[in-house]
C-alpha positions in Angstrom: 0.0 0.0 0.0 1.3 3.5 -1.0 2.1 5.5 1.7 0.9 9.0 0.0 -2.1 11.2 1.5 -4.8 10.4 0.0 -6.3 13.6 -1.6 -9.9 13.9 -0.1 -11.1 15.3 -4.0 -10.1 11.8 -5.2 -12.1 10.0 -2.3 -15.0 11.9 -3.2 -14.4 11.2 -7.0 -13.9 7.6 -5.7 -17.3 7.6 -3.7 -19.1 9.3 -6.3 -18.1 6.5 -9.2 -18.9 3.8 -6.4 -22.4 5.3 -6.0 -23.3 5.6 -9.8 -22.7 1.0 -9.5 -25.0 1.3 -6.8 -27.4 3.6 -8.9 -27.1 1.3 -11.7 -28.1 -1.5 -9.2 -31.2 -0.6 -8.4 -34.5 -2.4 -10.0 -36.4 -0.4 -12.5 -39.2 -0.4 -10.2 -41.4 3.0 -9.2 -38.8 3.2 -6.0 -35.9 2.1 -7.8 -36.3 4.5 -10.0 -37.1 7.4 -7.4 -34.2 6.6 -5.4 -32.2 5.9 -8.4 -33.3 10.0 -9.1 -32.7 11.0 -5.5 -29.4 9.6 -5.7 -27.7 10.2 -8.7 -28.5 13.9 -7.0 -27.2 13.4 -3.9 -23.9 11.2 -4.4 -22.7 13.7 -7.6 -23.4 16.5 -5.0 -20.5 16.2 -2.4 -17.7 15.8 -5.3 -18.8 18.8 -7.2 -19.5 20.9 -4.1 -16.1 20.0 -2.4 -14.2 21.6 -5.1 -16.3 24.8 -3.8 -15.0 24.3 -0.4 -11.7 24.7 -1.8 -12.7 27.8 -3.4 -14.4 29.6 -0.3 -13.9 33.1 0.1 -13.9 33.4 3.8 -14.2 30.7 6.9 -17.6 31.1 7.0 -18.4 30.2 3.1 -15.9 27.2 4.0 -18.1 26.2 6.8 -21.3 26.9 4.8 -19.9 24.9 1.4 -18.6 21.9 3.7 -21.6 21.6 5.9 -23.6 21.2 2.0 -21.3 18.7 1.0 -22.3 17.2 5.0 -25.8 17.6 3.7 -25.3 15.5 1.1 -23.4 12.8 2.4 -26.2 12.2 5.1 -28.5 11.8 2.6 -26.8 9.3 0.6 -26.6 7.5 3.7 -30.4 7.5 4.1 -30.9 6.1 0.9 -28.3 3.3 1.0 -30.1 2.5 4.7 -33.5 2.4 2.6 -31.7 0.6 -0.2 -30.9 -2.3 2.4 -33.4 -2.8 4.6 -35.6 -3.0 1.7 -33.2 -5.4 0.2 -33.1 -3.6 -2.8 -30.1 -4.7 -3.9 -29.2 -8.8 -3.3 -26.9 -9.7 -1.7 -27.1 -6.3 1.0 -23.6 -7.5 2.1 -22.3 -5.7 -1.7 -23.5 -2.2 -0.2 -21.4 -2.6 3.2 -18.0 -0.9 1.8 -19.8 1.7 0.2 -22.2 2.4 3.2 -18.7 1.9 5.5 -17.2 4.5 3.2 -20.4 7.1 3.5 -19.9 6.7 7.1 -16.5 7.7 7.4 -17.3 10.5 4.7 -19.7 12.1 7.1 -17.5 11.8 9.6 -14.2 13.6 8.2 -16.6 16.0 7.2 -18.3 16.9 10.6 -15.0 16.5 12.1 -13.6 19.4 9.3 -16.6 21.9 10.0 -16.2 21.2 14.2 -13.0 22.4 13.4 -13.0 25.2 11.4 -15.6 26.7 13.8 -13.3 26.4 16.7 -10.7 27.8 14.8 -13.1 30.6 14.0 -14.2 31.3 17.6 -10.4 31.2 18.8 -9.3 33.4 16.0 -12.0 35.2 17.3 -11.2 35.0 20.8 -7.4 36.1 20.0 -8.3 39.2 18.1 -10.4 40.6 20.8 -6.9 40.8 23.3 
């Protein structure tokens, strides 16, 4: 295993090429095909809106454009819980990677905009000494 970091865009790329399988998965049922819709939104979302975080014009807009890509992320998750329970997908064991790696998505994420708040309210704090 390579010991470079491993870019967070790419992850997202990553995720977001995992999800269109999982898309492509569901059956061509009414919900298949309304989840199908819901996600293709949803799992495209964080990629393209991370490249926005890296474009943010202050820590606020940061905080903003990561807690949309958050958004997001949590809502993927929704659907893949949906997408197993109701066994939408055979065998549900082929969504645990992908619902492992949504869950550590959300995390980094929360973990990034807990973060860059506190930065923000010590930065704060320091400038008023």
């Amino acid at each position: 295993m390579e010991n470079r970091k491993y870019d967070l865009e790419d992850r997202l790329v990553d995720y977001s090429c995992r999800m269109i399988d999982v898309v492509d998965a569901l059956p061509k049922t009414r919900a298949g095909n309304y989840i199908a819709g819901q996600l293709i939104k949803s799992c495209m979302s964080p990629t393209f809106n991370y490249g926005e975080v890296q474009g943010a014009e202050s820590r606020n807009d940061f905080v903003h454009k990561l807690a949309v890509v958050l958004k997001e992320l949590k809502e993927c998750r929704s659907a893949l819980k949906i997408i197993m329970k109701k066994a939408l997908i055979k065998p549900i064991s082929k969504l645990e990677g992908i619902y492992k790696e949504t869950e550590e998505l959300v995390a980094i994420m929360a973990k990034s905009i807990d973060t860059a708040n506190k930065n923000k309210l010590f930065k704060t704090k320091d400038s008023q000494h």
